[in-house]
C-alpha positions in Angstrom: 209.8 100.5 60.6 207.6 97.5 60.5 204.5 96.9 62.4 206.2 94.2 64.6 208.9 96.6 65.3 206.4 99.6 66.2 205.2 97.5 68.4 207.9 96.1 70.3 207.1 96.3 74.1 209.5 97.6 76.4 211.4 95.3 78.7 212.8 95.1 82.1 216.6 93.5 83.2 218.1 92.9 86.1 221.6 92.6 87.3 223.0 92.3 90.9 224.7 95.6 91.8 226.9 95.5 94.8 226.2 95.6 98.9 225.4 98.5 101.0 225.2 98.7 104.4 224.7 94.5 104.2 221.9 95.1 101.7 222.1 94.0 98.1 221.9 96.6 95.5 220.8 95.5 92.2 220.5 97.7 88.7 217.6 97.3 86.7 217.6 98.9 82.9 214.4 99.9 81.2 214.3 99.6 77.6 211.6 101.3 75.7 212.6 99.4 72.4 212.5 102.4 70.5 215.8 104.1 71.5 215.3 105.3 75.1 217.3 102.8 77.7 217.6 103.8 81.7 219.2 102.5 84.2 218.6 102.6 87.8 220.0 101.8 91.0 217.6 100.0 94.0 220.1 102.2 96.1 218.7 105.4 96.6 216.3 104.8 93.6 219.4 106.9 91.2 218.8 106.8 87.5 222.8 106.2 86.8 222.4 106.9 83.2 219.7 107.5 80.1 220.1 106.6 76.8 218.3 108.5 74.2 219.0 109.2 70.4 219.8 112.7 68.7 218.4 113.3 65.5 219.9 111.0 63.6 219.0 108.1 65.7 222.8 108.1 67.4 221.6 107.1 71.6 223.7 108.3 73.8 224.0 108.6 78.1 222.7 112.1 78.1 222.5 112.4 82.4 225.1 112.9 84.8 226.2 109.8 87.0 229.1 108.2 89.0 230.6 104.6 87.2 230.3 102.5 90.3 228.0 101.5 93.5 231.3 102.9 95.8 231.0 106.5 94.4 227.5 107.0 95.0 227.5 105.8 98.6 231.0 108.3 98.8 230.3 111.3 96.6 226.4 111.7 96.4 225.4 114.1 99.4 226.6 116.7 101.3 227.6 114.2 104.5 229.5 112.3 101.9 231.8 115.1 100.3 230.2 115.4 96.7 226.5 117.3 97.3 224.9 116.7 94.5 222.6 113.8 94.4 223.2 112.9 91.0 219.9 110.9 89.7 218.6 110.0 93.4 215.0 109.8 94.8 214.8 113.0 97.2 212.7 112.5 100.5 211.5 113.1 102.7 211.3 116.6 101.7 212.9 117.8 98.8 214.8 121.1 98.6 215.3 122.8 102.1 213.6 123.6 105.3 215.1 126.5 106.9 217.5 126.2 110.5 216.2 122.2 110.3 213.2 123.4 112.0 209.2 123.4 111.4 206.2 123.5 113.7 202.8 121.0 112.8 199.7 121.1 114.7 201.5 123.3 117.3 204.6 120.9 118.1 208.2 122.6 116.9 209.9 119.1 115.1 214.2 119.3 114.1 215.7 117.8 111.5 219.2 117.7 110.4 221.3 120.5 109.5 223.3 120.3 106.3 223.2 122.9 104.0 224.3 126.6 104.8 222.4 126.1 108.7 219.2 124.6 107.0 218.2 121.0 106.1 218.4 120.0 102.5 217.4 116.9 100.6 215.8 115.2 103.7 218.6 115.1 106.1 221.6 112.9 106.5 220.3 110.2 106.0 217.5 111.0 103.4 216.0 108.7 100.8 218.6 108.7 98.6 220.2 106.3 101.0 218.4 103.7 101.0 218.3 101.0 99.6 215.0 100.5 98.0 212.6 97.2 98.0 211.8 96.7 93.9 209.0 95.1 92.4 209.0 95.2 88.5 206.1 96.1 86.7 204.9 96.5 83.4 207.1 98.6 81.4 209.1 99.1 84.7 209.8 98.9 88.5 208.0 99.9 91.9 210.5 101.3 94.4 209.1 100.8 97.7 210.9 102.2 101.1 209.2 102.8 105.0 210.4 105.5 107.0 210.1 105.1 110.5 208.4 107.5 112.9 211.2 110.0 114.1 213.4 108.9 111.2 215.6 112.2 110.6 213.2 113.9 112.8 210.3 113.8 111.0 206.9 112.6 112.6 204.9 109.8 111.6 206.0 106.3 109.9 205.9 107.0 106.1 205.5 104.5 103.3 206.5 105.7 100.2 206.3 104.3 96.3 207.6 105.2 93.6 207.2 103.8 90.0 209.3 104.2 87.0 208.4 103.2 83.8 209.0 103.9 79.7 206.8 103.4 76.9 207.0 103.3 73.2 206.9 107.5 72.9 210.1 107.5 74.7 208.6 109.0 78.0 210.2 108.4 81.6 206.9 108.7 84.2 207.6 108.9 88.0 204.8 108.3 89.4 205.1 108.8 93.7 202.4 107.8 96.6 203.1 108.3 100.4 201.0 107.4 103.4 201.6 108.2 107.0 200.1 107.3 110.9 200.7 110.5 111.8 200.6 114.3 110.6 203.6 115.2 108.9 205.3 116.9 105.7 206.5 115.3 102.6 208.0 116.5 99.1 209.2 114.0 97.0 211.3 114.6 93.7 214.1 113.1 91.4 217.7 114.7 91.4 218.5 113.9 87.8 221.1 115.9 85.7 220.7 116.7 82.4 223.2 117.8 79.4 221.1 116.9 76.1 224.5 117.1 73.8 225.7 114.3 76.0 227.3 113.4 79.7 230.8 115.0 79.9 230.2 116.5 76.7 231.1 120.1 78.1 228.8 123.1 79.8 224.8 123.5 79.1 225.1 127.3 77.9 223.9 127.0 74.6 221.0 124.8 75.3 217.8 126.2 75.8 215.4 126.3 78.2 211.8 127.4 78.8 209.6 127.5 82.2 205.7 127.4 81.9 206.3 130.2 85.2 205.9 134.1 85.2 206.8 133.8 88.7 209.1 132.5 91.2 210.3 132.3 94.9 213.4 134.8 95.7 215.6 133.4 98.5 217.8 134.8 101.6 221.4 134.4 101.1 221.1 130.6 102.8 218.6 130.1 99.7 215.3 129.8 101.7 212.7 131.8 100.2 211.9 135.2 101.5 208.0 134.1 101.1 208.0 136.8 98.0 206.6 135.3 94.5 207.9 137.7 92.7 207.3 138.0 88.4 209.8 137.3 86.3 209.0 139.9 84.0 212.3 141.7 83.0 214.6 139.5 85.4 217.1 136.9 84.4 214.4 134.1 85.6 212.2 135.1 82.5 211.9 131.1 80.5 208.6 131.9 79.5 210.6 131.6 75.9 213.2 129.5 75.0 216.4 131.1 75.9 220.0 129.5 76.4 220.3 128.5 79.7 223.8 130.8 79.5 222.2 134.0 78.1 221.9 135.7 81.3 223.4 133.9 83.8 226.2 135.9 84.6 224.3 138.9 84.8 224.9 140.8 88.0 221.9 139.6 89.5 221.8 139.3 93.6 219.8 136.1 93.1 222.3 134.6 90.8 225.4 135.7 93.2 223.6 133.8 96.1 223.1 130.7 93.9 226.4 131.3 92.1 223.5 130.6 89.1 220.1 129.4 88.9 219.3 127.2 91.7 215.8 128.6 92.3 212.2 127.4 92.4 209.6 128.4 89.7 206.3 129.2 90.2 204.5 127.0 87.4 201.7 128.5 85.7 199.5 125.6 85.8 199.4 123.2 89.3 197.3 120.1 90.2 197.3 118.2 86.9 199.4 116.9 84.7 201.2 120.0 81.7 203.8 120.7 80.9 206.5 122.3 83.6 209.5 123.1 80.6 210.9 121.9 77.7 214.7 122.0 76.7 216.6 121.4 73.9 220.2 121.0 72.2 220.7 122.8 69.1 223.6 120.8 68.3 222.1 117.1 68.6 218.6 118.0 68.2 217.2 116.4 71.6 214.2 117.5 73.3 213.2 117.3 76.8 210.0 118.0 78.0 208.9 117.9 81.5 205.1 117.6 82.7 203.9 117.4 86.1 201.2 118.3 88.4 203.6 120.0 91.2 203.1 123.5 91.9 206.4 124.5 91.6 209.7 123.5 89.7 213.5 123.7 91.3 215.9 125.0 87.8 219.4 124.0 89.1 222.3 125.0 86.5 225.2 122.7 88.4 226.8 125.7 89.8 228.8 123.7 92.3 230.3 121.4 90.0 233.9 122.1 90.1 236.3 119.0 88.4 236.5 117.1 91.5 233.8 114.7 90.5 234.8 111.8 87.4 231.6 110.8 85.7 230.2 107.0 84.3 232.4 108.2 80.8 235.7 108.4 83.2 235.9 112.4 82.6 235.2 115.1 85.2 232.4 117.4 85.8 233.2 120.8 85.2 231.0 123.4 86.3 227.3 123.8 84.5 228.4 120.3 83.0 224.6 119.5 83.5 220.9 121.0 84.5 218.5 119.6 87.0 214.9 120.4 86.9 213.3 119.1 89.8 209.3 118.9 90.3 208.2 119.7 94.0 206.4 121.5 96.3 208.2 124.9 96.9 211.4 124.8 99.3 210.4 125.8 103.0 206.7 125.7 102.6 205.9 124.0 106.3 207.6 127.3 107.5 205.5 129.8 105.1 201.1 129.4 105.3 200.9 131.4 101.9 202.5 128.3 100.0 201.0 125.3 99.0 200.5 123.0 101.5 203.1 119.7 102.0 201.5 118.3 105.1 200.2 114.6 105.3 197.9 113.2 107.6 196.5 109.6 108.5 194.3 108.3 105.6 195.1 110.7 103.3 197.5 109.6 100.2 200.4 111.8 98.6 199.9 111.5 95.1 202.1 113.0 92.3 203.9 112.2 89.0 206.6 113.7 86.4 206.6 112.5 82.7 210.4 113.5 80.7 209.7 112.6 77.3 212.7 112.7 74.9 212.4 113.6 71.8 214.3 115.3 68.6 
């Protein structure tokens, strides 16, 4: 590769997308100029697809998306008969908050109802439903989205950023800031799907996977955490080495029953700066994917719940474990449990937090 070509900056385009609710959509792609190419929606801030090259330099959509603007506002969520969020910004708390209910500074606050009689993803009408205000900026775009005070329940007007961009190393960054006028909780993530080999290319068993965690948070049979951080020393949530994401999951496990799989939050080893959460590969293309963050706490999601119903960006359905999500957050329910991190906000203060996936081979 020439000099001139190592140095190639990446580039921004952007296309109109559609209408939502009497709001244009538009779809920007980021290009790092060295094989990595992403597309995004200003609805619901959804990476539709990622490009990335195997080891012989073959790119190739290797996340899980819908082909049009119509299936995402249909299919995406829960409300909208699909459930799974594919690629969406999560807010304004990630994961779930058990019976829609939490109490701040002594006032009991409800929010919507929509997952096994607790609230997940936000609500109905969470943040990967809006349609986003979109700046670009070097190497990408800055999503930009208020919340008003009471909006799904939760207290306090929040304004929330967040910034994609790529660079030359082939690295996605997700960089996220909230601010609020009044005390309030917020967990903010990105619901991507992952299947290294390719979208649609069949199940993730053989890939492998491995958590930076030697613990993580059981759950009740609705999937809120008992409050236990239990080690996952001689369980089937032991990633601490690379292991096929298949190896054990059908192992009679009462966790993996409840979840029908993994669909539980790690425990990360290391919290409150940037290292790396996990790293996966495909033995079969070569692809790497390595996830850094400075969250305490990482959501492994094996696509349990895909069942066929759902046709893909390729025009082929989603079977089940057609993909993997690995979602950086705060852990699920923690306004309701004191021993976990903290996910409250108040006036002056800033949320700040950002996820790097680097691809590699």
């Amino acid at each position: 590769m020439s000099q001139a070509a190592a140095a190639k900056p990446p580039t921004v385009t952007k296309e109109y997308y559609g209408r939502v609710g009497g709001a244009a959509v538009s779809r920007y792609t980021l290009d790092s100029g060295h094989g990595l190419r992403v597309r995004i929606l200003s609805y619901g801030g959804i990476i539709q697809t990622l490009e990335a090259p195997d080891r012989h330099g073959r790119a190739e959509n290797i996340v899980l998306g819908f082909p049009t603007l119509a299936d995402y506002v249909a299919k995406n969520s829960p409300e909208a008969g699909g459930g799974v969020y594919f690629g969406a910004l999560i807010g304004r708390y990630a994961n779930r908050i058990a019976h829609g209910t939490f109490t701040l500074d002594g006032q009991t606050y409800h929010v919507p109802v929509n997952n096994n009689g607790n609230s997940l993803h936000g609500g109905l009408a969470g943040f990967d439903k809006k349609v986003w205000d979109v700046t670009e900026v070097p190497g990408g775009i800055r999503l930009s989205v208020t919340s008003p005070d009471g909006d799904q329940g939760y207290p306090g007007a929040l304004h929330a950023t967040v910034t994609y961009t790529v660079d030359s190393q082939n690295r996605l960054s997700i960089a996220y800031t909230a601010t609020t006028d009044k005390p309030t909780v917020v967990n903010l993530t990105n619901h991507t799907y992952w299947n290294l080999a390719g979208e649609a290319s069949g199940d993730i068993y053989d890939q492998k996977l491995q958590i930076n965690a030697g613990r993580y948070t059981p759950t009740d049979t609705t999937q809120i955490p008992t409050g236990q951080l239990a080690p996952v020393q001689g369980t089937p949530f032991d990633f601490r080495r690379p292991t096929a994401i298949g190896a054990r999951i059908a192992e009679d496990d009462p966790q993996l029953l409840t979840g029908q799989g993994y669909d539980h939050n790690w425990v990360l080893d290391s919290s409150g700066s940037l290292a790396v959460a996990a790293k996966a590969s495909d033995p079969a293309s070569g692809r790497t994917l390595t996830v850094l963050t400075d969250q305490p706490g990482l959501q492994f999601y094996s696509g349990n719940f895909l069942d066929g119903t759902l046709v893909g960006t390729s025009g082929r359905t989603y079977r089940q474990s057609y993909g993997f999500a690995l979602e950086t957050q705060h852990f699920p329910d923690s306004p309701n449990h004191p021993s976990f991190p903290s996910t409250v906000l108040r006036p002056g203060q800033t949320y700040r937090t950002k996820t790097v996936f680097a691809l590699g081979v």
